[in-house]
N, C-alpha and C positions, 0 to 999 in steps of 0.2 A: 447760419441757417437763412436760408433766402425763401420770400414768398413774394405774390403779385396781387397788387393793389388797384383800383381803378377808382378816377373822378367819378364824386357822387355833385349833383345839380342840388338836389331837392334837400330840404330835410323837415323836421316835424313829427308828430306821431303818427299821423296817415302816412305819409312817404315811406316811413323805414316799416309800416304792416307792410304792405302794397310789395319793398323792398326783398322781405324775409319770404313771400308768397311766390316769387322769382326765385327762389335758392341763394338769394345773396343777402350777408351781415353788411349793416349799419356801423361805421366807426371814424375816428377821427384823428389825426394827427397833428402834436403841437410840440410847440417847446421851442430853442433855438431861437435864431434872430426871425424864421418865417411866420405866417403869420396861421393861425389853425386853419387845417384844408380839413374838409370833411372827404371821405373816402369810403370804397364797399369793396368785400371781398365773398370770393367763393366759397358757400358755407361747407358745401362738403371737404372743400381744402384745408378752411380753418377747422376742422373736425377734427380732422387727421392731425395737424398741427399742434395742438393746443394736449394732443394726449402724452406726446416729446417733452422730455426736461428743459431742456436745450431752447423751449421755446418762450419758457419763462424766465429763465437763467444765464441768457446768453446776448450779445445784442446781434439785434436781427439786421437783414440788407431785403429794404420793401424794395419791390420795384415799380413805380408809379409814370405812367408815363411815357415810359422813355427811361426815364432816371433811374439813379439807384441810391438811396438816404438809409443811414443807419438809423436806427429805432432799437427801443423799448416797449417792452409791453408791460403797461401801467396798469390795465384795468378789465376784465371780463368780467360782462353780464349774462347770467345764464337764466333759462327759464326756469320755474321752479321744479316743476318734472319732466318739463320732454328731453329731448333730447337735443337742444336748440340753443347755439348762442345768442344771445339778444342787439347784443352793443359790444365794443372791443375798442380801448383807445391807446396810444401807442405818444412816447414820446421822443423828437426828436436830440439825435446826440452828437455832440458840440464834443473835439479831438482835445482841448483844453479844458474843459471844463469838467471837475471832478464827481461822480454818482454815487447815490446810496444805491444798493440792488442787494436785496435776499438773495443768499446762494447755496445751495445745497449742499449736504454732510455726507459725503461717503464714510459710511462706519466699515470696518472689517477686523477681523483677528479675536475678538473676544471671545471664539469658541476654544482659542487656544491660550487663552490668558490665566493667570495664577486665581485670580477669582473667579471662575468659573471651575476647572481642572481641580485644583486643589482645597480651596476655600469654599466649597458648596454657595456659592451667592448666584445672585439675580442680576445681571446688568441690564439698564433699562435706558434706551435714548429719549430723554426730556427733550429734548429738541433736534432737528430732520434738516434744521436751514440756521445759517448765522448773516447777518445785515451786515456789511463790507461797505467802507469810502472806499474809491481810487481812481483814477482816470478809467475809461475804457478801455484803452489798449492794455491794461494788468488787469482786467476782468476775470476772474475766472468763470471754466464752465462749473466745476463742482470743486469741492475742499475735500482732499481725503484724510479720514483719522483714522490711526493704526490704535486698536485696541489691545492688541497682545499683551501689553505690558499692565494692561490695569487689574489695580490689586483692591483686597480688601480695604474698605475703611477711605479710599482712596477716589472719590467723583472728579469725573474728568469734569475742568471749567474751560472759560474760554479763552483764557490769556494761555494753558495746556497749547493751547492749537497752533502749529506750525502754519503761520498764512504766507502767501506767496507774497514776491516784493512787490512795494506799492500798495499792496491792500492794509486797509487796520481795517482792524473790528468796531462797530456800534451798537453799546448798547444801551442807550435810552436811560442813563440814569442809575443802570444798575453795574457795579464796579466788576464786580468778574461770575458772572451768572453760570451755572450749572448746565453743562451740554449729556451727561450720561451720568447716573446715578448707580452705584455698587451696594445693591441689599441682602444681607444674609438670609438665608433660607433658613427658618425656624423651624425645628424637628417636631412631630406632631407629639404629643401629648397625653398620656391617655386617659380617660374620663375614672376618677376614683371610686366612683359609685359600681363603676362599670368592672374595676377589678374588684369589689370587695363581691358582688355578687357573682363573677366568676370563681373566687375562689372559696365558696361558701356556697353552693347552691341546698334548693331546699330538700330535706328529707321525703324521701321516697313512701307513698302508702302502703303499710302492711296488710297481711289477709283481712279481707273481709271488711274491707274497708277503711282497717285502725290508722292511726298513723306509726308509724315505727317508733322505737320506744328510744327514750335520747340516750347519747354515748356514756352514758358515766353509769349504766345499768338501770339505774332509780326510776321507779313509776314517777307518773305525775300524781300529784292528789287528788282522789277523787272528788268532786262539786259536793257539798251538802247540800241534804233536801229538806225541808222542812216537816215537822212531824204533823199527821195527821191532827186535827183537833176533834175532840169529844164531841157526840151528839149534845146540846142543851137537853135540860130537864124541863120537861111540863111543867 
């Protein structure tokens, strides 16, 4: 993916306002034996840009110049609500020298897999990106995983993942980290209170107000009252 670059003079927090009020982003290029060139580009180009996979994931061909330098994009600064990148830095890439780079998970098939189809489960992607060494020329743009086959009981991890030659995996310490999680769907349940009063509802009012007399024929008994007491005597 190729974009174009132009020499920036100035820099500071006045300059790159002054910079962003023109339509052009504030950013900087480094890395490699040269030395950090500060740089600005077209914001509405990098708009467009920056919404592409491809353009975090892939390494890029700036053209500055005249020239043409392969890059990375290291770093974007965004405003907090507008719509507006702030800063964007980019590093340069050396044909020897080996990179970390996040690279994204094409997932597919799992609507046809025994866990899903058969096993009533949930498949869930914990994670959208995996962190890759390799030279750049065995860069990938995206990693595809074929989900078809996953089963119950069964989380796909990372060492699962067929990587292309030249790349390994990184992960930070942790031995073989969880890339898509298989969770049974638990059947609902029904509330016991809820059947006993469906299947017992209450007795209907008889005429006139009574309440219907209970199923075994038998009155209830009637409340005693207490007997009148005698006038006192004079």
């Amino acid at each position: 993916m190729k974009f174009t670059a132009f020499e920036r003079a100035k820099q500071g927090t006045g300059a790159s306002r002054r910079l962003r009020i023109t339509g052009r982003t504030p950013g900087i290029v480094y890395g490699g034996t040269g030395q950090p060139q500060l740089i600005e580009l077209d914001h509405n180009a990098l708009w467009h840009a920056i919404k592409k996979e491809a353009f975090h994931a892939s390494i890029l061909e700036m053209d500055l110049a005249g020239q043409t330098s392969k890059v990375l994009l290291r770093d974007l600064q965004m405003h907090p609500f507008k719509q507006l990148v702030l800063h964007i830095d980019f590093q340069r890439v050396e044909a020897n020298t080996k990179l970390h780079m996040k690279v994204p998970l094409h997932f597919s098939g799992e609507e046809n897999s025994p866990a899903v189809k058969l096993e009533n489960c949930l498949v869930t992607h914990v994670s959208s990106e995996i962190e890759v060494s390799c030279l750049p020329a065995d860069l990938p743009e995206f990693i595809a995983v074929d989900l078809s086959g996953i089963k119950k009981g069964s989380p796909l991890h990372v060492k699962d993942v067929v990587l292309p030659k030249g790349v390994t995996a990184v992960t930070h310490g942790k031995e073989n980290p969880v890339l898509v999680s298989v969770v049974s769907i638990a059947e609902e349940v029904p509330d016991p209170a809820a059947v006993v009063a469906t299947a017992a509802p209450a007795a209907p009012a008889g005429k006139g107000g009574k309440a219907a007399a209970p199923a075994d024929g038998k009155a209830a008994p009637a409340a005693k009252t207490p007997a009148a007491k005698a006038p006192a005597k004079k």
